[in-house]
N, C-alpha and C positions, 0 to 999 in steps of 0.2 A: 486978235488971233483966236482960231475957235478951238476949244476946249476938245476933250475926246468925244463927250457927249454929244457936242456937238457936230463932230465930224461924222461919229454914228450916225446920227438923224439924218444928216446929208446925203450916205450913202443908202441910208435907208429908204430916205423918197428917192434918190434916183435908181435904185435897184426894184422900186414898186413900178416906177413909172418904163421901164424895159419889160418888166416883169409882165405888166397889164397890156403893153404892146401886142403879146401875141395872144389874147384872147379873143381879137376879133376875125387871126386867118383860122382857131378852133371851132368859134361860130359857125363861120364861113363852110371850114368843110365839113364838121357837122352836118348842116342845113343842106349842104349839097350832095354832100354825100362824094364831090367826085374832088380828084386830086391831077387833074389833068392843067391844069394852070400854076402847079407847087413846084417851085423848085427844090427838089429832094438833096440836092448837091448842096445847096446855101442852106435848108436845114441840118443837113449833116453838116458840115464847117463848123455853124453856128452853137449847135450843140459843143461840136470838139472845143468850142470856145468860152462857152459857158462851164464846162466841166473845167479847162483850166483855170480860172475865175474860181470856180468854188474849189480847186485844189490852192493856190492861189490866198484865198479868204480862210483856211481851215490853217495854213501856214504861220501866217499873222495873225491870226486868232479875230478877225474881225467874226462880231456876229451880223454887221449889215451884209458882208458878200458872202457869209456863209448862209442865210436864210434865205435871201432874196435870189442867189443863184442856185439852191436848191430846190425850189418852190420852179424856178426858169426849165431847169432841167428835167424836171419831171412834165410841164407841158410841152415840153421840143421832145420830150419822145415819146411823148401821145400823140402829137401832131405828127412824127413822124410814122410813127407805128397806124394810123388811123391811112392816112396818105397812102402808103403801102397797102395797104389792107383794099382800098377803093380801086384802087390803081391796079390790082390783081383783076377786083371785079368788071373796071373798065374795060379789061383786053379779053377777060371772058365774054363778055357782052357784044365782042365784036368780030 
């Protein structure tokens, strides 16, 4: 049976490894600057789902889903906010 500690850690690598998942579509648009292949709608959702997650984590006092989904939520609405941002300049541009 694993310990609390150990439950911790668990959630801890698997809230890094979500966590670090979306730093390659930040790259992405970054470096491209365009957001014309994002789904804004699965960003939105996603986010709404991370936020209950860390409401969720903050409930039961976990600090794996409180940090890991805190750390998630603040890149889903860069990502999101950058997406919008390109996305404007897109339909300027055309």
């Amino acid at each position: 049976m694993l310990t609390r500690w150990m439950t911790e850690l668990v959630g801890l690598l698997a809230g890094f490894c979500t966590t670090v998942s979306l730093l390659p579509q930040l790259h992405r648009l970054w470096r491209t600057k365009s957001a014309h292949d994002l789904s804004l709608t699965m960003f939105f959702v996603f986010g709404l789902g991370i936020m209950l997650w860390l409401l969720y984590g903050i409930g039961i006092k976990s600090f794996a889903v409180i940090a890991t989904n805190s750390v998630s939520l603040v890149l889903v609405v860069v990502i999101y906010s950058l997406a919008l941002h390109y996305e404007h300049h897109d339909t300027e541009r055309s």
